[in-house]
N, C-alpha and C positions, 0 to 999 in steps of 0.2 A: 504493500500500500504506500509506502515512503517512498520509495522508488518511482511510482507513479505517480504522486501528487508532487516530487520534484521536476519531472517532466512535464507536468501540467502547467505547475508556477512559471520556470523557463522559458515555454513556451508563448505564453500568455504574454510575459515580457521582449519578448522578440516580437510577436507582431503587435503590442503597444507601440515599443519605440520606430519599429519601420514605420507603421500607419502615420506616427507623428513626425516624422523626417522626410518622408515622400509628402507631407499635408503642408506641412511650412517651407519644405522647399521648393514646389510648387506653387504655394501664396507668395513667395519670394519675386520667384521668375516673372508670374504675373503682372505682381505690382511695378518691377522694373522694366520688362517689355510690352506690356498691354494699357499700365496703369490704371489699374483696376485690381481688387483683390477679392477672395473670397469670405464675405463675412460671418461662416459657420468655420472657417480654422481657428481661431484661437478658441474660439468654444472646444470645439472636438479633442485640440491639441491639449488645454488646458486640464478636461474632464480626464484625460487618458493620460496626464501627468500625475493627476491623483491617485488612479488603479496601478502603473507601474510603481511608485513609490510605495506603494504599499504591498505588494506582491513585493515589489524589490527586498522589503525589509523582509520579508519572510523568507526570501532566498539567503540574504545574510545571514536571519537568524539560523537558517539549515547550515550554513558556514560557518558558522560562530564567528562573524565577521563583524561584530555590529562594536562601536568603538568604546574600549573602555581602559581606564587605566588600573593594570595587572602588576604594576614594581613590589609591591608588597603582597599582595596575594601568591606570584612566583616563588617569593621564598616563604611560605607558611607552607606548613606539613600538611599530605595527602588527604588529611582526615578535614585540617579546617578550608582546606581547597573545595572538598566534597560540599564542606557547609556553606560556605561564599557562592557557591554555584547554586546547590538547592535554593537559597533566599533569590540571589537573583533572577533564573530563572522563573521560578513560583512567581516574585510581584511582575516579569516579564509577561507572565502567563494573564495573571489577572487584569496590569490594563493593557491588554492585548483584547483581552474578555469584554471588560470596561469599554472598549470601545468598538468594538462588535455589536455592542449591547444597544448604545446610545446611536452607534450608526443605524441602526433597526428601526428607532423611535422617529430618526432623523427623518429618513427613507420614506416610513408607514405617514409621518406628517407631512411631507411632499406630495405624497397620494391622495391623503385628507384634503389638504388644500386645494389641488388640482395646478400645483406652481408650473411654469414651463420654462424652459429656456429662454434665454435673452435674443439668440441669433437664429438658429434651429428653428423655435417653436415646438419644438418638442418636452413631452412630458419630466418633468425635473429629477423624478425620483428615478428614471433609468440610468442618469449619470450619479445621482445621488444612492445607486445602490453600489458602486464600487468602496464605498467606504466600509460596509460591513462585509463586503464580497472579499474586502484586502484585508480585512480585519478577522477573517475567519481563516486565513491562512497564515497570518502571524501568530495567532492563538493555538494550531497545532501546530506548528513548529516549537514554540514556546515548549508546550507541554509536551512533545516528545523530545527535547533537549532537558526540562524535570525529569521525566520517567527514566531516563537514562542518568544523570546525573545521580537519581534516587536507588537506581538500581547496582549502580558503578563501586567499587570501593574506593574509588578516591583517588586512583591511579592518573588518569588522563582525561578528569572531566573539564578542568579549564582549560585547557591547553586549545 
């Protein structure tokens, strides 16, 4: 199953960022040899700047890439490496949760409202749902970088 929801994340961020590099740099071209631009790309690019960032963090967190400072936790012993990593992970885990949770609320009130886009005209909450869509992927990473931390002795869980 990790295996595959890494490939899903991956891939999901490859064609975010092509869509959004073929979108602006074609609004680009436009505006320099037509003069004239297209007024649904920075929308599109914008919205799908939010879904890759947040898939992206999940790809980090599968890396354990995400930035932190380790000078002292390096030299603590196996055991309170296990501990530093449980806590962080864990509160990792919860507002990852946190905000799956409130992106849902976000999402479901876009819906209620009937909000729509600025340029598009399109309905709000379909770009408004990559926030819990990102956040549901950070959240199992999270907690499968716990479970494994919890499961570890303590050998090579920060690393």
């Amino acid at each position: 199953m990790r295996r595959v929801l890494a490939q899903f994340e991956d891939v999901v961020c490859i064609i975010a960022l092509a869509i959004m590099t073929v979108l602006t740099f074609t609004n680009v071209i436009a505006r320099y040899v037509f003069s004239a631009s297209f007024s649904f790309s920075e929308e599109i690019t914008t919205y799908l700047f939010v879904l890759l960032s947040l898939i992206g963090s999940a790809v980090a967190a599968r890396r354990k890439a995400h930035l932190g400072f380790t000078a002292l936790i390096d030299m603590a012993p196996p055991k309170v490496r296990r501990g530093f990593s449980l806590i962080s992970f864990g509160l990792a885990t919860v507002f990852s949760a946190a905000l799956f949770y409130y992106g849902i609320q976000m999402t479901l009130s876009q819906m209620h409202r009937g909000q729509i886009t600025a340029g598009l005209q399109w309905p709000e909450w379909i770009f408004g749902s990559f926030v819990p869509i990102g956040a549901f992927f950070i959240t199992l990473e999270f907690l499968f970088l716990f479970l494994d931390a919890f499961r570890d002795n303590g050998e090579e869980v920060a690393k």
